[in-house]
N, CA and C of each residue as an Amber inpcrd file, in Angstrom:
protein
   387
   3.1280000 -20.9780000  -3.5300000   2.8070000 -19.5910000  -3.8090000
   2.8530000 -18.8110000  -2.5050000   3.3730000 -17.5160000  -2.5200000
   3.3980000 -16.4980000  -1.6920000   2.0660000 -16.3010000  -0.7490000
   2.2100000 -15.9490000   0.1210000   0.9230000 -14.4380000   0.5250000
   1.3190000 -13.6620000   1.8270000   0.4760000 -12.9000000   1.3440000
   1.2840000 -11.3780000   1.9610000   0.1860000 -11.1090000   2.8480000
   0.6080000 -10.4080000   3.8600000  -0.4540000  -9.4640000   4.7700000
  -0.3530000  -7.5750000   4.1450000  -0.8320000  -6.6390000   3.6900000
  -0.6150000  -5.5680000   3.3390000  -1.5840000  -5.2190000   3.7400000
  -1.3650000  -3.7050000   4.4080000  -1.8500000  -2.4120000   4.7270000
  -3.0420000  -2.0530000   3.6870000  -3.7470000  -1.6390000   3.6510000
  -4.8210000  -1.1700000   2.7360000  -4.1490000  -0.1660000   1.8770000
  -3.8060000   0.7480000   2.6730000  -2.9240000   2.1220000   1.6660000
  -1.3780000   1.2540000   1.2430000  -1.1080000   0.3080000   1.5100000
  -0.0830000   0.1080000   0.3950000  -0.4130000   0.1250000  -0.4780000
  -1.7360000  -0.6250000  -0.8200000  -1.8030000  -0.8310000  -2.6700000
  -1.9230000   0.6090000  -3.2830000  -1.5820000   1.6690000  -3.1380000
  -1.3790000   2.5710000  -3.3170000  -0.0360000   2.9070000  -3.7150000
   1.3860000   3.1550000  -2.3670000   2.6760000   2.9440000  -2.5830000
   2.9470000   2.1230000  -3.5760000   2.2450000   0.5050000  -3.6840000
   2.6390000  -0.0070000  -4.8330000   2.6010000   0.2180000  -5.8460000
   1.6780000   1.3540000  -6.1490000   0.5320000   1.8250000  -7.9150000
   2.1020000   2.3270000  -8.1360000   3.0920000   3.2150000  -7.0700000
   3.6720000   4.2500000  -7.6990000   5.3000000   4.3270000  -7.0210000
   5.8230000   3.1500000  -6.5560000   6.8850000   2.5770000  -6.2750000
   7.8550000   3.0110000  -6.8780000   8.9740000   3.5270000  -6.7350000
  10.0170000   3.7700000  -7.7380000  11.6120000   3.2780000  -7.3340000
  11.8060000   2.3970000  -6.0880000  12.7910000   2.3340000  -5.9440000
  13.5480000   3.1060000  -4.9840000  12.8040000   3.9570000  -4.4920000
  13.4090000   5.0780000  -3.2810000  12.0600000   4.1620000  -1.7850000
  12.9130000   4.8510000  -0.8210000  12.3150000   4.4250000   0.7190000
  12.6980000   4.9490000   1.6730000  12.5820000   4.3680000   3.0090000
  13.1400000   5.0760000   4.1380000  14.2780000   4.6360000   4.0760000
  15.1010000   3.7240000   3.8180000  16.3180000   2.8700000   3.9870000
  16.2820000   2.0220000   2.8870000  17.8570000   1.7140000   3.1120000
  18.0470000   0.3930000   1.7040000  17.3560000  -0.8140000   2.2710000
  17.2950000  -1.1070000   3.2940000  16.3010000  -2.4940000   3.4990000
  15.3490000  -2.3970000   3.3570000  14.5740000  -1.2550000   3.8820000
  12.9950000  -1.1470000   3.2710000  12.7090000  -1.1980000   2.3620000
  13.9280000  -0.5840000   0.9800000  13.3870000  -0.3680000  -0.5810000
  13.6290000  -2.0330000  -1.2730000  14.6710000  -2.4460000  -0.4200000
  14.8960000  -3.7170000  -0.9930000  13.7240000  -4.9420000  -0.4100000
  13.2200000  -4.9800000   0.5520000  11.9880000  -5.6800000   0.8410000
  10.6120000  -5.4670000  -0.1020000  10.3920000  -3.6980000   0.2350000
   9.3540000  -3.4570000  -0.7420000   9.9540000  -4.0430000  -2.2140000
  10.7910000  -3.8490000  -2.5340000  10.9170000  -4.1900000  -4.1330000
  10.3920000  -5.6880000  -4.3070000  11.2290000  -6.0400000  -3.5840000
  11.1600000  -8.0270000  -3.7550000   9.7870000  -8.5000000  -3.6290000
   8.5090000  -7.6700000  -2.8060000   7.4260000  -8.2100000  -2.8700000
   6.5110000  -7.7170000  -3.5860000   6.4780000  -6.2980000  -4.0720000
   6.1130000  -6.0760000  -5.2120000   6.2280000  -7.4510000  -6.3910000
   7.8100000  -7.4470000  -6.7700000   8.0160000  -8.7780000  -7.5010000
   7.3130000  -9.9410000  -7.5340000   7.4930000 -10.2850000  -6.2900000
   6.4740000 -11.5990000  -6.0360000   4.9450000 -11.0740000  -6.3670000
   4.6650000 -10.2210000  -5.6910000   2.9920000  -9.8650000  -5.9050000
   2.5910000  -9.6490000  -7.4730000   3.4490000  -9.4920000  -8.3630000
   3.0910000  -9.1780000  -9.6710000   3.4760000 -10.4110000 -10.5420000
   4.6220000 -10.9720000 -10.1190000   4.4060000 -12.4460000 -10.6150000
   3.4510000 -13.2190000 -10.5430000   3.1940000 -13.4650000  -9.1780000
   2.4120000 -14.7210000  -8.5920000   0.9480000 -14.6090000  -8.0290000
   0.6940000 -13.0570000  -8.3240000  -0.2920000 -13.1190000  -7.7490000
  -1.0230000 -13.6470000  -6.7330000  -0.8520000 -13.7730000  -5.6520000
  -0.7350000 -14.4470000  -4.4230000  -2.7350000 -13.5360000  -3.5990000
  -2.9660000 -14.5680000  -3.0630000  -3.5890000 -13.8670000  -2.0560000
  -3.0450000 -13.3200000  -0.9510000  -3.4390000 -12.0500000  -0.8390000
  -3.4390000 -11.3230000   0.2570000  -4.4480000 -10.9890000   0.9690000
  -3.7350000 -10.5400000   2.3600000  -4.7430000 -10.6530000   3.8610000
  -4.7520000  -8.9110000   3.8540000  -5.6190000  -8.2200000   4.2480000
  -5.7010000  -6.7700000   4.3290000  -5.7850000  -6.8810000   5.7380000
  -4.3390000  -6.1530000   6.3010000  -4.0020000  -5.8310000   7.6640000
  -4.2250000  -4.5090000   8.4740000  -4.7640000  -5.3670000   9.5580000
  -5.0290000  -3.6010000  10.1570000  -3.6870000  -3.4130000  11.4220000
  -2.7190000  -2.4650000  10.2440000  -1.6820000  -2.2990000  11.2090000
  -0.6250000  -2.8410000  10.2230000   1.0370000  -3.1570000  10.9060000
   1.4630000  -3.5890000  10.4160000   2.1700000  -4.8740000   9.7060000
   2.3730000  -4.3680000   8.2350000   2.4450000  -5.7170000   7.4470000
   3.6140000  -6.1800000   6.9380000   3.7160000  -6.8040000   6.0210000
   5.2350000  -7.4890000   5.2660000   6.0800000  -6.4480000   4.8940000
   5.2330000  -5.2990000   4.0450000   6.2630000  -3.9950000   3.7970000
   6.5730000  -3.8040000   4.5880000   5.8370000  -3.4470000   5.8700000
   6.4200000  -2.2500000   7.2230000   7.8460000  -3.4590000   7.8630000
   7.6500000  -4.6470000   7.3850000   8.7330000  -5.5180000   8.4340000
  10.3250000  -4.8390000   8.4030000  10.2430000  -3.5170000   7.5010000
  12.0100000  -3.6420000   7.3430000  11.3590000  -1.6700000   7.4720000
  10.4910000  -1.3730000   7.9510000  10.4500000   0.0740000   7.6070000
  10.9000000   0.9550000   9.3460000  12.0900000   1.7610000   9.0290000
  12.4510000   2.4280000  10.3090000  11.5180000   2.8360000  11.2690000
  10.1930000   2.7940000  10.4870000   8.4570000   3.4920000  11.6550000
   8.3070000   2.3720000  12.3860000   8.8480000   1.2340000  12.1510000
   8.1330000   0.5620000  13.2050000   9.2230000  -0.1930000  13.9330000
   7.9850000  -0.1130000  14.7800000   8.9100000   0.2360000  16.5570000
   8.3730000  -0.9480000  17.0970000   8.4190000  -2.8650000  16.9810000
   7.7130000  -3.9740000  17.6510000   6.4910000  -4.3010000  16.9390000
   6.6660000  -3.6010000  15.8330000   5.3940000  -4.1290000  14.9760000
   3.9940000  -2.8800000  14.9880000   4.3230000  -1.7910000  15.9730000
   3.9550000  -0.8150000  15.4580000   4.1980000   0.5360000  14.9790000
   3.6860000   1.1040000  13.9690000   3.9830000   2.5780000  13.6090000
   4.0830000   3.6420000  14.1670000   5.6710000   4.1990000  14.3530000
   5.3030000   5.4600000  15.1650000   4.6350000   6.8560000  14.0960000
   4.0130000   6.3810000  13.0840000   3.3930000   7.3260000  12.2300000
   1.4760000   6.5730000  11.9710000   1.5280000   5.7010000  13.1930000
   0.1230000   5.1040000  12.8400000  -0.9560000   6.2280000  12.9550000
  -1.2040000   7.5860000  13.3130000  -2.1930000   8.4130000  13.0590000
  -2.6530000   8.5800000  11.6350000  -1.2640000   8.8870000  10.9610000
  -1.6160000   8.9290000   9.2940000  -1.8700000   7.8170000   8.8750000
  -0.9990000   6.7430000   8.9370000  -1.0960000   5.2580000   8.1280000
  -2.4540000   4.7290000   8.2220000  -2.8120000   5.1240000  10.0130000
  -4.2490000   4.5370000   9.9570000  -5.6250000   4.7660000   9.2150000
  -5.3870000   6.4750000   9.0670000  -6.3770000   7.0200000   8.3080000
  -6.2010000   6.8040000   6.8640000  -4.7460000   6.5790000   6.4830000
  -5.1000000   6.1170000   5.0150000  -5.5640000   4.6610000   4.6030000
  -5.2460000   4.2410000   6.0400000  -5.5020000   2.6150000   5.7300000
  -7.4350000   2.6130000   5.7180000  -7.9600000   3.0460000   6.4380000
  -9.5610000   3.3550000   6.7330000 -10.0740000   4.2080000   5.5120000
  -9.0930000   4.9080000   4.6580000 -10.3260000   6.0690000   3.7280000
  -9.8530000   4.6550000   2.5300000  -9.0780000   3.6200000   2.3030000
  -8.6760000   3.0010000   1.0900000  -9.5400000   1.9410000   1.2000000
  -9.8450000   1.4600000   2.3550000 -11.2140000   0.1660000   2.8300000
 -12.2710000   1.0310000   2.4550000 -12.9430000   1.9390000   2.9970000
 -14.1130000   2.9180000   2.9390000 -14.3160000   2.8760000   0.9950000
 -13.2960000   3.6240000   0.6900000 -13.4330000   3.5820000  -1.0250000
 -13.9760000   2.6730000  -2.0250000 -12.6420000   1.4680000  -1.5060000
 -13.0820000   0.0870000  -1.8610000 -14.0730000  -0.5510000  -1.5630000
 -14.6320000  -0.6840000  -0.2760000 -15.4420000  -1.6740000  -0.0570000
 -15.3690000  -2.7330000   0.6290000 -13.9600000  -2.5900000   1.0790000
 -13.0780000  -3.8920000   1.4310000 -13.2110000  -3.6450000   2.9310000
 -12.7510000  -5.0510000   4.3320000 -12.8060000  -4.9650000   5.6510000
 -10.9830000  -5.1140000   5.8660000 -10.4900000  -4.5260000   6.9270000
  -9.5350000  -5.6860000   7.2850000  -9.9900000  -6.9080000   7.5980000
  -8.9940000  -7.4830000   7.5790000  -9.2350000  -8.9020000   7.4850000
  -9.2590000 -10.0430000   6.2570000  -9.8120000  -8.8170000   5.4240000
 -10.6040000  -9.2100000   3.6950000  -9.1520000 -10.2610000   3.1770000
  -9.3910000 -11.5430000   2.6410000  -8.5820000 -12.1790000   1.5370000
  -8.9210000 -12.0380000   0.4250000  -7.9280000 -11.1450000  -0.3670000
  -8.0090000 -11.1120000  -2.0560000  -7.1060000 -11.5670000  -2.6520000
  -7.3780000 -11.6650000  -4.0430000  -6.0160000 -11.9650000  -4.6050000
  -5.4600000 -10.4700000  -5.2880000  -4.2910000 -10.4620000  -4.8420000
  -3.4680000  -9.0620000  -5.2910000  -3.9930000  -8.4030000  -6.4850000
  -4.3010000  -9.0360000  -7.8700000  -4.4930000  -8.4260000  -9.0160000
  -5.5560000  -7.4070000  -8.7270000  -6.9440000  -8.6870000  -8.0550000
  -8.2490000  -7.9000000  -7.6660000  -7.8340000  -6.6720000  -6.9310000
  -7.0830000  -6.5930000  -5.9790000  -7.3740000  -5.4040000  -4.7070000
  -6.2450000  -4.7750000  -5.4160000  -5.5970000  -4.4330000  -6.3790000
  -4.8490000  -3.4490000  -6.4210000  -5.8660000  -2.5650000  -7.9180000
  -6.3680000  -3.6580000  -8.8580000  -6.8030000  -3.1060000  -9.4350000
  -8.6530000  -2.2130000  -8.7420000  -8.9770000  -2.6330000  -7.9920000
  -9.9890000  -1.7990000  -7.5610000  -9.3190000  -0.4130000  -6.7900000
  -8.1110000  -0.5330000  -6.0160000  -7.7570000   0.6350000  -5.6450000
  -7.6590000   1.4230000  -6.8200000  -6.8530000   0.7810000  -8.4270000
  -6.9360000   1.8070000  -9.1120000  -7.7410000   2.4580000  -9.4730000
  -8.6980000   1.6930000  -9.4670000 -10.2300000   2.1090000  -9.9040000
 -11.0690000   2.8890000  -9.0360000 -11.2180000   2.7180000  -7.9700000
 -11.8610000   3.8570000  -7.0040000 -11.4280000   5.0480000  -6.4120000
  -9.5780000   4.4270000  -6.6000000  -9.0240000   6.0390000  -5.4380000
  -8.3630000   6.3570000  -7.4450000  -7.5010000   5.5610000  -7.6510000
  -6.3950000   6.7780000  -8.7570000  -7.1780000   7.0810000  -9.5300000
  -7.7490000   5.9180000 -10.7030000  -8.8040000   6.3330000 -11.8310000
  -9.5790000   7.7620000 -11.1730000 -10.1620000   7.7890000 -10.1120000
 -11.6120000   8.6990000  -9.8810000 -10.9220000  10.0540000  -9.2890000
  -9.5840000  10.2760000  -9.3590000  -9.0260000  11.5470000  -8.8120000
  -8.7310000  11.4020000  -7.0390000  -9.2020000  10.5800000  -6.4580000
  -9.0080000  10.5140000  -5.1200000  -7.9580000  10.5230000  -4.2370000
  -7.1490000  10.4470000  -5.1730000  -5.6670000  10.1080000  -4.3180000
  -4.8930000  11.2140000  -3.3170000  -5.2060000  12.7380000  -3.5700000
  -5.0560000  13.6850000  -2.9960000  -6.0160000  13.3860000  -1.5030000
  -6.9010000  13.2480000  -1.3840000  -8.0480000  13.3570000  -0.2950000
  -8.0010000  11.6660000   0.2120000  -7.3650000  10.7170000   0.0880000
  -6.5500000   9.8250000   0.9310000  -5.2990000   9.7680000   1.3750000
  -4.3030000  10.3460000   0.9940000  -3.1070000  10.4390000   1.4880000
  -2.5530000  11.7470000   1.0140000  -3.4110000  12.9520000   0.7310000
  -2.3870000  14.2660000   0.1900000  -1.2100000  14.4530000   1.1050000
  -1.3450000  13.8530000   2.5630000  -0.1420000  14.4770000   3.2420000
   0.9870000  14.0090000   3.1780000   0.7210000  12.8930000   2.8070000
   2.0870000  11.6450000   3.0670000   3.1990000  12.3900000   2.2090000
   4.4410000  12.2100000   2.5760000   5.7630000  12.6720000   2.5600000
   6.0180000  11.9020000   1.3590000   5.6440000  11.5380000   0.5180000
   5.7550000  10.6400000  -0.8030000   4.6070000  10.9940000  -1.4390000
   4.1900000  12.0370000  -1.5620000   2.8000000  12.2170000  -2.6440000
   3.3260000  13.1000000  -3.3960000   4.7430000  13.5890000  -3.4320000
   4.9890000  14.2070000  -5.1310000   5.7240000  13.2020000  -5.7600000
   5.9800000  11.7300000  -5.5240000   6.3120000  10.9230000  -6.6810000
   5.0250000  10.3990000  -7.0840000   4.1080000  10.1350000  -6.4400000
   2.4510000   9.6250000  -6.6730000   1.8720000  10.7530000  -7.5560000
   2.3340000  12.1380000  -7.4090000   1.5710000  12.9120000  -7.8770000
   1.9230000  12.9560000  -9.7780000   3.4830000  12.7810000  -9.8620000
   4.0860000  12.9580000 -11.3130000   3.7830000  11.3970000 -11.8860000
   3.4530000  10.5740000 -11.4010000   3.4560000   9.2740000 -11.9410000
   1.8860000   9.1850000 -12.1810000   0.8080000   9.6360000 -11.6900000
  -0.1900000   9.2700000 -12.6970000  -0.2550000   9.1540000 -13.5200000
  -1.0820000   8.1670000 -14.4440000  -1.7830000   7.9840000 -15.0580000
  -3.0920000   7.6810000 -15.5170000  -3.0860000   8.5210000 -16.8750000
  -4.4130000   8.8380000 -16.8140000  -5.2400000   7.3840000 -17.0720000
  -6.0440000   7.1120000 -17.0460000  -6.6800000   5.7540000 -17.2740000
  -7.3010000   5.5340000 -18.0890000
């Protein structure tokens, strides 16, 4: 079985994934582990910084983000919400379904990442719960 290291605010990108990215390698990495993560349910490590998604994403520059001001703060308000530390081992089902539950279910998703350059596909893809 798999396991992944992910960003706190990915499980977010993942709620609302559609197949678009910065590049075709990024969309094709993110896709493939989505896949795995919804198959296999794997434990995952909650990373502070970057993770398996970011490995193919044009922001990072040696393993870090040249957009880590934002990433970081969304990565800190999605732990804060949850409850969760970096570091934390979950298994994927758990930590994606509590993100749904504390940030999407409760309206939050604007006031953790309203800025991000991908919050009008997050915004048309809710659902209501």
């Amino acid at each position: 079985m798999s396991s992944f290291k992910i960003r706190p605010h990915h499980g977010l990108c993942t709620a609302f994934f559609e197949g678009k990215g910065y590049s075709r390698k990024f969309t094709e990495n993110m896709t493939e582990i989505i896949g795995v993560m919804k198959k296999d349910d794997p434990e995952i490590t909650l990373a502070d910084g970057a993770d398996d998604i970011c490995r193919c994403c044009p922001h990072n520059k040696e393993g870090i983000c040249d957009s880590s001001g934002k990433t970081d703060k969304y990565d800190k308000a999605v732990l804060e919400l949850c409850g969760f530390e970096a570091g934390n081992k979950i298994r994927w089902s758990d930590f994606a379904g509590t993100v749904y539950e504390k940030i999407i279910a409760a309206g939050k998703l604007g006031s953790v990442c309203g800025d991000c350059s991908w919050q009008d596909i997050c915004e048309k893809n809710i659902k209501s719960p």
